[in-house]
C-alpha positions as CSV (number, residue, x, y, z in Angstrom):
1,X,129.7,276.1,169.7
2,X,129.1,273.5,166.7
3,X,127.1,275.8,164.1
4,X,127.0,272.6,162.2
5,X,125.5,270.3,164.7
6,X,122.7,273.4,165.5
7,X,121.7,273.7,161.9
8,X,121.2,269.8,161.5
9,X,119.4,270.1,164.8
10,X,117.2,272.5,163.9
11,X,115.5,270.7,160.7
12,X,114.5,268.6,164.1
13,X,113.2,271.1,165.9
14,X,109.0,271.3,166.7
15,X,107.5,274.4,167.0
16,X,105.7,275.1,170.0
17,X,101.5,275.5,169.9
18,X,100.1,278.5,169.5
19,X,100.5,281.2,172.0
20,X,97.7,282.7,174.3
21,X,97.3,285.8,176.0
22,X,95.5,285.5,179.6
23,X,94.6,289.3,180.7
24,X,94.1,288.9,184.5
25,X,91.2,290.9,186.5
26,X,93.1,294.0,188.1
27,X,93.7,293.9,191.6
28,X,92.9,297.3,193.0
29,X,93.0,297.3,196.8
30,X,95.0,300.2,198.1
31,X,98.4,299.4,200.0
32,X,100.0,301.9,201.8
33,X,104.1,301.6,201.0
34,X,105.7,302.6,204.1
35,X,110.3,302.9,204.7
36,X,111.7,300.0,205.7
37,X,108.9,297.5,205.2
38,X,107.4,295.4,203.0
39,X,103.8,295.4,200.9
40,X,103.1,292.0,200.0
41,X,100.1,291.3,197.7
42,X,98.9,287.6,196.5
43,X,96.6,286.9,193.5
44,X,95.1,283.7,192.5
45,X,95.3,283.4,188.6
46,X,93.6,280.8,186.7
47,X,94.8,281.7,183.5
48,X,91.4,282.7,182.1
49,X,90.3,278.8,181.8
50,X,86.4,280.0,181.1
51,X,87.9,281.2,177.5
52,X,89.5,278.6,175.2
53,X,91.2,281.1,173.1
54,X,92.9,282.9,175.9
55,X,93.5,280.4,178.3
56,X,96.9,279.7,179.4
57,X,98.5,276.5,181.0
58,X,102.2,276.7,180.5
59,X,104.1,280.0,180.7
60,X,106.4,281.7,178.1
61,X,106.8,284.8,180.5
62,X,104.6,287.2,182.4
63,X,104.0,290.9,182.5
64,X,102.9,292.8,186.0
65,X,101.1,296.2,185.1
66,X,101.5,298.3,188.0
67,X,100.6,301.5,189.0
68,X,102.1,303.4,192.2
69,X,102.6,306.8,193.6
70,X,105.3,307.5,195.3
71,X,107.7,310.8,196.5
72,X,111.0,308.7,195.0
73,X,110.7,305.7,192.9
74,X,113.9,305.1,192.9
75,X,113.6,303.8,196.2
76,X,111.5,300.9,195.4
77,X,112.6,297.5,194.3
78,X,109.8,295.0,193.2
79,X,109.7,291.5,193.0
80,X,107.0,288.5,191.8
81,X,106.9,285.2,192.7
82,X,105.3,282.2,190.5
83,X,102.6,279.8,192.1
84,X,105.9,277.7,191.4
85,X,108.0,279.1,193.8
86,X,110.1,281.2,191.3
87,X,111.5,284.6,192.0
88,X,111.8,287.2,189.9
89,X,113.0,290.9,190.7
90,X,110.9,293.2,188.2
91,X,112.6,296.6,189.0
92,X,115.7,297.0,191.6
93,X,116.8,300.4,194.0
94,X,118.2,302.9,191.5
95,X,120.0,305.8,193.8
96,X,120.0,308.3,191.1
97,X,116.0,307.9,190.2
98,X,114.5,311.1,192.1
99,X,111.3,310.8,189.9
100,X,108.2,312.0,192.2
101,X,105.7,310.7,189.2
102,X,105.9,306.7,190.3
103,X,104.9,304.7,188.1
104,X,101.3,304.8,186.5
105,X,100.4,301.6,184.4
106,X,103.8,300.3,183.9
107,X,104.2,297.4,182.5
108,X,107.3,294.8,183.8
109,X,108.3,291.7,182.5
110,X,109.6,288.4,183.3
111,X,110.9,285.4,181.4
112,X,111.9,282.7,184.1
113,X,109.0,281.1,184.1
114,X,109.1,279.3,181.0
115,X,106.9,275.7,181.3
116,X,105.7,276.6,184.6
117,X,102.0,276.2,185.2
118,X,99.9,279.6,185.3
119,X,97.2,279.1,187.6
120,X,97.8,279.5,191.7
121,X,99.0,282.4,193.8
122,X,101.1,284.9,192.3
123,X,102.6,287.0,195.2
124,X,104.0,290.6,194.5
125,X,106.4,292.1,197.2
126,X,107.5,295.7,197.4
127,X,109.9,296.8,199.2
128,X,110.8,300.6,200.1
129,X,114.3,301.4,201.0
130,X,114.8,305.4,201.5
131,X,118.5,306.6,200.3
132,X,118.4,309.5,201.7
133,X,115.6,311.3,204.3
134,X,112.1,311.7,202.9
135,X,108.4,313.3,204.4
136,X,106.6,311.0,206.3
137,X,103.6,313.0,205.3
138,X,103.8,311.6,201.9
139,X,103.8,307.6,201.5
140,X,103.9,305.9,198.8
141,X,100.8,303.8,197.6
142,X,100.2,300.6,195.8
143,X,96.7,301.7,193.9
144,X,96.7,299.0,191.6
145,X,98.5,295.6,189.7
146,X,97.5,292.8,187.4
147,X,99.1,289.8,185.5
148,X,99.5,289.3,182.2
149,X,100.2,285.6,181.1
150,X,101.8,284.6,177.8
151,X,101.9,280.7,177.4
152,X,100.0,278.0,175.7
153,X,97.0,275.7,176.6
154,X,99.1,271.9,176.2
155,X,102.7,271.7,177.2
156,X,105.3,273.4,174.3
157,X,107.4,269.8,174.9
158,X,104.2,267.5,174.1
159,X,106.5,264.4,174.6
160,X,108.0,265.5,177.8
161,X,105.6,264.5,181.3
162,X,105.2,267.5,182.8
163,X,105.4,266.0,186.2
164,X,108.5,265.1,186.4
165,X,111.3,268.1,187.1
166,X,112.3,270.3,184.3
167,X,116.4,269.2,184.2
168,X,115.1,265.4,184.4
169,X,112.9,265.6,181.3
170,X,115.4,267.7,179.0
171,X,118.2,264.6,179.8
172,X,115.5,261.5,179.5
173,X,114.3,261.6,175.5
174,X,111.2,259.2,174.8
175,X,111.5,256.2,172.4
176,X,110.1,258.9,169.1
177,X,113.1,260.6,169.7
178,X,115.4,258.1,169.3
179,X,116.7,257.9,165.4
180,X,118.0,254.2,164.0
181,X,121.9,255.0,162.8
182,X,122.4,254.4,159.2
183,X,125.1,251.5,158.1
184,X,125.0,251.3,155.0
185,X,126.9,252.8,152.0
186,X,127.7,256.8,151.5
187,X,128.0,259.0,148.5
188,X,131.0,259.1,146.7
189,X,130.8,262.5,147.2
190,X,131.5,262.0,151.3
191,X,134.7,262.4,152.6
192,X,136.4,259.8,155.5
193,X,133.3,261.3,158.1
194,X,131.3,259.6,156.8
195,X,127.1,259.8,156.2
196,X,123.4,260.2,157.2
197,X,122.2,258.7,154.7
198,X,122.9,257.2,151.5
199,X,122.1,260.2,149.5
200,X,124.9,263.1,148.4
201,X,122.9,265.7,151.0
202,X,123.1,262.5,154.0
203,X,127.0,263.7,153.8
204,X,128.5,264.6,157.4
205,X,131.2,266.3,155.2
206,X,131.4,266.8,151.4
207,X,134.8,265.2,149.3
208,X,134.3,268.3,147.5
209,X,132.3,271.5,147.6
210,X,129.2,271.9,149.0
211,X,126.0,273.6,148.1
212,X,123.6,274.7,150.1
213,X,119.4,275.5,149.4
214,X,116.9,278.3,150.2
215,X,115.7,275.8,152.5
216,X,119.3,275.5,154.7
217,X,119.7,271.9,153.3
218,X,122.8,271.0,151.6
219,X,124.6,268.9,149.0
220,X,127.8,267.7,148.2
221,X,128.9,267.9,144.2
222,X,132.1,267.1,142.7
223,X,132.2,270.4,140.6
224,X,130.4,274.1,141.3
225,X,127.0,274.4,139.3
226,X,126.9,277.4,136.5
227,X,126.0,280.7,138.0
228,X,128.0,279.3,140.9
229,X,131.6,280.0,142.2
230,X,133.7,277.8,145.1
231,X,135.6,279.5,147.7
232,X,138.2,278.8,149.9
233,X,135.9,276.6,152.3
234,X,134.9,274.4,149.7
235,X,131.5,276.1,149.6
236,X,129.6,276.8,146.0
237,X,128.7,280.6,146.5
238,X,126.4,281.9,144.0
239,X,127.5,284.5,141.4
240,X,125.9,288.0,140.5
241,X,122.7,287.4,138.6
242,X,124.2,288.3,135.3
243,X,127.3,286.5,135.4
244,X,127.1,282.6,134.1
245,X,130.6,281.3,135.6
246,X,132.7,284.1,138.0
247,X,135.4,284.2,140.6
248,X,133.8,285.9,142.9
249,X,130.1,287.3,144.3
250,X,130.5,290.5,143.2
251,X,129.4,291.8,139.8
252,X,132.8,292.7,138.1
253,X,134.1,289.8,138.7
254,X,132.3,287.9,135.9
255,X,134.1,285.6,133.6
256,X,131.3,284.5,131.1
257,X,128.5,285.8,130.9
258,X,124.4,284.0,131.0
259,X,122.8,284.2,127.5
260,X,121.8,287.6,126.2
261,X,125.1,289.3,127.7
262,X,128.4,290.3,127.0
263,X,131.9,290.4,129.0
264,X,132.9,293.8,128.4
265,X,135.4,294.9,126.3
266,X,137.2,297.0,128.1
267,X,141.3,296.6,129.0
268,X,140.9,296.4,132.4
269,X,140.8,292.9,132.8
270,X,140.3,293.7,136.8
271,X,136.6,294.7,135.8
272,X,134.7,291.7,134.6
273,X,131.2,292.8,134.0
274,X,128.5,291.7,132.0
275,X,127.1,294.0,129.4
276,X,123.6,293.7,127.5
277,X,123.4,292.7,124.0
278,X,122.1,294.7,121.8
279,X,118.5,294.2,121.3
280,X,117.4,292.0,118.7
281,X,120.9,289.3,120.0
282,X,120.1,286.5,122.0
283,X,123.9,286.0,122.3
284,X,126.9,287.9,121.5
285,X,130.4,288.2,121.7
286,X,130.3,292.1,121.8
287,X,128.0,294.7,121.7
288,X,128.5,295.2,117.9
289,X,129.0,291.8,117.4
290,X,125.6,289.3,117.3
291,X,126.0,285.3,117.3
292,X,122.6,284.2,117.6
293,X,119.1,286.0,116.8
294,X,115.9,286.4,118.8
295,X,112.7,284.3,117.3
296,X,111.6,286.6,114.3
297,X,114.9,287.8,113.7
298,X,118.2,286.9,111.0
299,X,121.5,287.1,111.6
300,X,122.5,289.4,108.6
301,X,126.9,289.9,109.2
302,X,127.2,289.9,112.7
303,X,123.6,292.2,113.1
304,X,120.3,290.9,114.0
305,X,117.4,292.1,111.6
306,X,113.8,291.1,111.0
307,X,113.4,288.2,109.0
308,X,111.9,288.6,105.9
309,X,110.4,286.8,103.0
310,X,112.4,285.6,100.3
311,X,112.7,288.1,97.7
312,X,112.7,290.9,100.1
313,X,115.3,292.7,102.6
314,X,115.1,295.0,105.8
315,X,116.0,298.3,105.4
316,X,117.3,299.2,108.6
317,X,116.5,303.2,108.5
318,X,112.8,302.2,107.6
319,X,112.3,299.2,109.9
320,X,110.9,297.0,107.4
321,X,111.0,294.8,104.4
322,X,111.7,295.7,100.9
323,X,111.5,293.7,97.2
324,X,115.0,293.0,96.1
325,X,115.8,293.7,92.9
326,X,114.5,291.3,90.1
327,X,117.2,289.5,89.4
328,X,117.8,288.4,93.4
329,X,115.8,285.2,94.4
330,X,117.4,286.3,97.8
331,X,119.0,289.6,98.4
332,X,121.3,291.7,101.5
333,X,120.0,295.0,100.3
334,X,119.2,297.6,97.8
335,X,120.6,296.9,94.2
336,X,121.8,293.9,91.8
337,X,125.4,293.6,93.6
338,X,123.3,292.9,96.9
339,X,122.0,289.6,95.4
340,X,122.8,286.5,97.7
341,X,121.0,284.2,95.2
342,X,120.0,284.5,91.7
343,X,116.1,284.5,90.5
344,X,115.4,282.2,87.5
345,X,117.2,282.7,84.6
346,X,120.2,284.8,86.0
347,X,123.5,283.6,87.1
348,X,125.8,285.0,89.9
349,X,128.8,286.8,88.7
350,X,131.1,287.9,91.5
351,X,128.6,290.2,93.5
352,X,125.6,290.4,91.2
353,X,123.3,288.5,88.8
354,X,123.6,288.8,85.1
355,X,121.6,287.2,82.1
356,X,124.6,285.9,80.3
357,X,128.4,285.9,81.4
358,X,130.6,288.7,81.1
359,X,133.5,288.8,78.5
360,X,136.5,286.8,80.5
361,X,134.0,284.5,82.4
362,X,132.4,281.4,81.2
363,X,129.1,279.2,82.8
364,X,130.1,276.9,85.3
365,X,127.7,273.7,86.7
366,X,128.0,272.2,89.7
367,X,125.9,269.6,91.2
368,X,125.0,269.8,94.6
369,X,124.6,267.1,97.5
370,X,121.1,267.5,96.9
371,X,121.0,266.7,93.2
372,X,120.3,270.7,91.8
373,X,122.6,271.7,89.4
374,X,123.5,275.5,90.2
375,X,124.8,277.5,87.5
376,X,126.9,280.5,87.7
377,X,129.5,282.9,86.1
378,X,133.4,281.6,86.6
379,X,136.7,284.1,85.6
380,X,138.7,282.6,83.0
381,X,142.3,282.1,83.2
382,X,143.8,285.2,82.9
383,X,145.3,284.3,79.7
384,X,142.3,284.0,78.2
385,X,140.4,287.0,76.9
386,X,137.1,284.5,76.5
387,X,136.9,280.6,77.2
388,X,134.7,277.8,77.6
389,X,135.6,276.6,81.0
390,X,138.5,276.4,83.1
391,X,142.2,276.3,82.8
392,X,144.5,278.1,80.1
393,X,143.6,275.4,77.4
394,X,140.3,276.8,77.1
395,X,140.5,279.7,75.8
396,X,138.1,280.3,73.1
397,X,140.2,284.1,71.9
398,X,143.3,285.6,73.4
399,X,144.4,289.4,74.4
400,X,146.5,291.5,72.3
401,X,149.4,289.9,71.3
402,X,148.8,286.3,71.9
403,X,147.5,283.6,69.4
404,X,145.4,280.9,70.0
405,X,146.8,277.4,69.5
406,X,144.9,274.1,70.1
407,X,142.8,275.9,72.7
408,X,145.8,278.0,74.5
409,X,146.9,281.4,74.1
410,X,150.8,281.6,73.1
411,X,152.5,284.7,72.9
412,X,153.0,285.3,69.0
413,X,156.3,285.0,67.1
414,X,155.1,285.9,63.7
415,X,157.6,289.3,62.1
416,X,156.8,292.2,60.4
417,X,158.6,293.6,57.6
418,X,160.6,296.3,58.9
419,X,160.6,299.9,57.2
């Protein structure tokens, strides 16, 4: 069978109408079942056509309640026959059935007589056939039957005739069901077969992969979406929920993961999965490691903390903000090493803002892009003991040892008098 062809069928397919339920009067004339003959009963349905809602012109199948006593049922084979002329056997002999109960308000069912009409005479034959010697004394009895009818009101093929035989109508489509076939150009993504359509989903076949909707239509793409994997049929199957591009469906077998996730970091590189970041990351590279922040959060290191305003900090083992120290415009924490820019007035010296430069460094200005001239604390050459600026021919005094000449610090040559 061509799964294919039956799916593209399908969008095609029409449902049928709604389906009725037709509850026949019961007939309840007694029949005395007797060995070796037949009890035939006819009923004239009209597939209740005094009630709208119930009433039933085409069959989807029928169900006989039946209700018979009878020393062994399993001697009993019953069959109905449609106003069509269909036969259908409800129950057949069944040798090892010694049941003395019969059957009270059992309910059989048939399926062949799909499209027929519903109204006419329904005839019910039953037949007794003993297997082995039985009492005459005790016959069976048919005490009661009725039909059930399934079907709709207007025919389930509304643009077949329904006069016309059943196999002629199935073969003959009318004009509406005849499609126009397309000529014109396909999708590059369509292999040799050919299209459709002109569209990348009007593909007989995709060049490519394939992916396919909620909706059981399909497209071809050059390349897999994200969250989407191909396999070996050139399908795009769709990756675990956490995983944004993966080898396979499963869930450790991630290899990136969708925003707000981590691979994990373990060695087994067999075992792929995709952790959470911690809780204030919206992206991460571990679980101790943040990239990006949540709205309302800074990226501090590689942590995530609440943004505050400038001049304060967070203290994580509080959970909120805190001044920085006075000489911090902009501070990582407690203290005047944690500055990370100087308030008015002070200047950053390695880790921390002073009021005026160490002994060995001297005030550097630079000018930024931006036209502000930012001031801070510069080391000296180490030759220096204090300078002016940079270099070794700055040097405004020298170390022990050393004498200043035109700005440098030479090592000394004057001798002492010796003892």
């Amino acid at each position: 069978m061509d799964a294919e062809a039956m799916v593209k069928e399908a969008e095609r397919w029409k449902q049928v109408p709604t389906q009725h339920v037709c509850v026949e009067s019961a007939d309840r004339q007694i029949r005395t079942i007797r060995p070796e003959h037949v009890v035939r009963s006819v009923y004239k349905a009209t597939g209740c056509t005094d009630n709208p809602n119930h009433h039933v012109i085409y069959l989807e199948h029928v169900v006989v309640r039946i209700t018979i006593t009878h020393p062994r049922r399993g001697d009993l084979s019953i069959n109905l026959t449609s106003p069509s002329g269909t036969k259908s056997q409800l129950l057949a002999n069944r040798l090892f059935d010694h049941s003395m109960e019969g059957f009270k308000n059992w309910e059989f069912m048939t399926t062949h007589c799909w499209g027929e009409k519903a109204a006419g005479d329904w005839v019910l034959e039953i037949y007794d056939s003993p297997s082995q010697l039985r009492s005459q004394k005790v016959p069976g009895k048919l005490k009661e039957w009725s039909l059930v009818l399934y079907g709709t009101s207007v025919h389930p093929y509304s643009s077949l005739r329904s006069d016309k035989p059943r196999s002629t109508d199935m073969l003959t489509p009318t004009e509406e069901e005849f499609t126009e076939e397309y000529n014109g150009p396909c999708d590059s993504e369509c292999n040799e077969n050919g299209c459709e359509g002109p569209g990348p989903h009007h593909c007989i076949n995709c060049l490519h992969y394939f992916l396919k909707f909620k909706n059981n239509t399909r497209m071809c793409v050059s390349e897999c979406p994200s969250g989407f994997f191909r396999d070996d049929r050139k399908r795009c199957k769709k990756c675990s929920s956490l995983c944004e591009t993966c080898v396979g469906s499963r869930s450790d077998q991630c290899t990136t993961c969708r925003t707000g996730f981590h691979l994990n970091e373990g060695s087994n590189t067999y075992s792929n999965i995709c952790r959470r970041c911690p809780e204030n990351c919206k992206k991460c590279t571990t679980s101790n490691v943040c990239t990006e922040c949540k709205p309302g959060m800074s990226l501090q290191g590689n942590k995530c903390q609440m943004t505050c305003d400038p001049g304060t900090y967070y203290n994580g083992h509080r959970r909120n903000c805190e001044p920085c120290h006075r000489a911090c415009a902009t501070c990582a924490g407690t203290g005047i090493e944690a500055c990370t820019k100087c308030a008015d007035g002070y200047f950053l010296e390695e880790w921390r803002c002073v009021l005026t430069c160490s002994t060995g460094y001297y005030l550097s200005e630079q000018t930024s892009d931006s036209g502000q001239v930012q001031r801070s604390c510069k080391k000296c050459d180490h030759s220096c003991y204090e300078c002016l600026g940079p270099g070794e021919r700055n040097c405004s005094s020298c170390v022990s040892g050393y004498n200043l000449e035109t700005g440098a610090c030479v090592v000394s040559t004057i001798c002492k008098d010796g003892d």
